[in-house]
N, C-alpha and C positions, 0 to 999 in steps of 0.2 A: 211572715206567717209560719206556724211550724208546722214542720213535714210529719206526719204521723203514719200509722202501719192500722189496718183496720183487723177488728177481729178475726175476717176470717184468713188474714195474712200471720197472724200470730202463731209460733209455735203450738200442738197440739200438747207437746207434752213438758210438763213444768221444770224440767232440767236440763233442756235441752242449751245454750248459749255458749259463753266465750269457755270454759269448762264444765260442761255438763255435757255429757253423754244419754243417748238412749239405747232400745234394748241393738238396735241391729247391727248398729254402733260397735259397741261391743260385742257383740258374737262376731263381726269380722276382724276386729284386733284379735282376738282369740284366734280365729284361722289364720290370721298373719304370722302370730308366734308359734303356732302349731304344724305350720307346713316347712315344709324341709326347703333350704334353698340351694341350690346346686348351680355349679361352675359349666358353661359351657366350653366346649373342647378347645377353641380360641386359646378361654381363660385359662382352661390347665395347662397349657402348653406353655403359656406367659408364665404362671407359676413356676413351676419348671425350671424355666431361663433364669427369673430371680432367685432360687434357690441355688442354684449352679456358680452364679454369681455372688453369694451373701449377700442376699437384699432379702427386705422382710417379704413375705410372698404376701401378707397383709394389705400390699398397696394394690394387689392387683385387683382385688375388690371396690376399692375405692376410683381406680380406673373406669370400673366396667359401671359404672353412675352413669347412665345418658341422661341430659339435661333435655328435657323437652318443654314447652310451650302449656301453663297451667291455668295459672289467673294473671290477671295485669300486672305487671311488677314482682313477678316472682317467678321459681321455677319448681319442677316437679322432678323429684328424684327417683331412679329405681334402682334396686338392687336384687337383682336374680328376678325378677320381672314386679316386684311389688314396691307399690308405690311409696316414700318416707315424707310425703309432707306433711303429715299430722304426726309428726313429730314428736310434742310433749303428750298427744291423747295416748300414745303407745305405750310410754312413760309411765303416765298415770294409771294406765290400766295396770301394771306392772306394779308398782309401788306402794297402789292406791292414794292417799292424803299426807304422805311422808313429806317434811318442808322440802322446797327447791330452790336451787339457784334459779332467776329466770330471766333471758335476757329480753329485753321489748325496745318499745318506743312508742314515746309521744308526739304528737302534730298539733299546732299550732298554724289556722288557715285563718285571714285575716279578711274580708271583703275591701272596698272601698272604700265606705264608711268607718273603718277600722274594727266593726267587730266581728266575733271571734266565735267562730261555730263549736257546739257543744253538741254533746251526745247524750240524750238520757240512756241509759244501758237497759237492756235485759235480763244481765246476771243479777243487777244491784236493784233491784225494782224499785222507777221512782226517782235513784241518783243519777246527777249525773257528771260527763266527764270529758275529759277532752278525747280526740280519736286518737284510740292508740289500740297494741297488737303484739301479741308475742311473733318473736322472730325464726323462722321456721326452716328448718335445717336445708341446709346449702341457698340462700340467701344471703343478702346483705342488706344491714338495717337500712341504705335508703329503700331497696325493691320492696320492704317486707310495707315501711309507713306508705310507699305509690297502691299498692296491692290493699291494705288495710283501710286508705281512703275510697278504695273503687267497691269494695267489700260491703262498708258500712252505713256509706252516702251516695255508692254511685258517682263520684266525682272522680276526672283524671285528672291528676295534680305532678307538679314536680318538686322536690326538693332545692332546698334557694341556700337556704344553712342552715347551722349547725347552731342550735340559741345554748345549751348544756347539755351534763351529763348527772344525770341523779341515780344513785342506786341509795339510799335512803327511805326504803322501804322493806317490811315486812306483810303480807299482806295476807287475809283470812277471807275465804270465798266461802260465800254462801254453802254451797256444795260439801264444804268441811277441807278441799285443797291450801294448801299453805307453801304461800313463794315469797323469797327474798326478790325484789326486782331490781336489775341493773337496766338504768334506760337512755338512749340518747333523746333528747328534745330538737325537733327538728321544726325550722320556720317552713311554709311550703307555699307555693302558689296555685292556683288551678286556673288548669288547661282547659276542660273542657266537660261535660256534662249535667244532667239534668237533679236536681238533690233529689236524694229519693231514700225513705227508714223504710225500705220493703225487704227485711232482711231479718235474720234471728237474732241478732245482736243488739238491734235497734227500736227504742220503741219510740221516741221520737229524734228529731234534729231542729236546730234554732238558731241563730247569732243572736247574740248578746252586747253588749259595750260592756268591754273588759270588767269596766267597774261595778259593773249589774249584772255580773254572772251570780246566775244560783252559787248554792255550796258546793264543792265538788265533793265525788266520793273518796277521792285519800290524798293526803299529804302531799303523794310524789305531784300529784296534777294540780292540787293548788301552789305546790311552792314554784312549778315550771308555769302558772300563766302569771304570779306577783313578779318574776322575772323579768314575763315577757311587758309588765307593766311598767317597770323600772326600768325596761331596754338596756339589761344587763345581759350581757352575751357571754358566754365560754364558764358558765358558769359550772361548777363541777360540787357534787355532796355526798 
């Protein structure tokens, strides 16, 4: 039976999703690039040392990152007390719709019966696709796909392997954004939870039998599940 999101779980406002922003959104990207961020006395003093030494005093920033505790499979970075895991929204506020590299990942969750959970999206109204997520600074693509299945289904899943790698994509978002995507294809199992599209991303969730999967919305996620049809592994494009 698919899992659905009811009206009044639905985004209020129409751009909101995987790249879409809203107004508050953005007025706090704006106080993030706006606000000054400064080195605690600790940090200058460590600057200091590395300068005294020829070292880039650059790393001592990169030190003063404390990793803390965000969503499931992922983590949350700060730098001078503000938080980086939105990551490419900072980007984009910056850039606007300028093409990007972008790196992500696709998932591949199989039941019992062999088939293969699909995602109809939010950004793509209507299509749909396998669960997948950009990858979000000081991460790694297994934490970013555990995090992006807890995100979008509610499920806790682990990483099993590695099925390929696609970055054979250029892609054109509703919104007008434009990314190259580099992706790894990951098989996964799940651990543990209840399905659930109670989420912006999500308007519904389904299994399918591989072979009676809708259409997907692009290339990259149909050529990673004829793969995963043809039980072709390591596959790289």
């Amino acid at each position: 039976m698919p899992i659905t999101r009811s009206l009044a779980q639905k985004p209020a406002h129409k751009d909101l999703g995987r790249n879409g922003q809203n107004r508050a959104a953005r007025l706090w990207r704006l106080m993030f690039w706006f606000t000054p961020i400064t080195r605690s006395p600790a940090q200058k003093s460590a600057c200091k040392d590395l300068k005294r030494n020829g070292q880039n005093p650059a790393i001592t920033l990169k030190a003063a990152y404390t990793p803390t505790s965000n969503r499931a499979g992922s983590r949350l970075l700060f730098l001078g007390g503000f938080p980086l895991a939105d990551y490419v929204k900072q980007i984009r506020a910056k850039v606007g719709h300028t093409p990007l590299i972008m790196a992500g990942v696709i998932g591949i969750l199989a039941d019992e019966a062999g088939r293969v959970l699909f995602q109809q999206r939010s950004d793509f109204k209507g299509q749909w696709g396998l669960i997948s997520g950009t990858i979000e600074y000081g991460e790694t693509p297994a934490q970013t796909m555990i995090r992006e299945f807890k995100e979008e289904t509610n499920l806790t899943v682990k990483v099993v392997s590695l099925l390929g790698v696609d970055g054979d994509l250029i892609l054109t978002y509703p919104n007008g954004d434009v990314a190259q995507w580099l992706c790894p294809v990951f098989l996964v199992k799940q651990l543990g939870g209840e399905l659930s599209a109670d989420n912006d991303e999500t308007e519904e969730l389904q299994y399918f039998a591989p072979s009676e999967a809708p259409r997907l919305f692009n290339q990259q996620h149909r050529a990673a599940l004829a793969h995963f049809i043809a039980d072709e592994t390591g596959y790289f494009d």
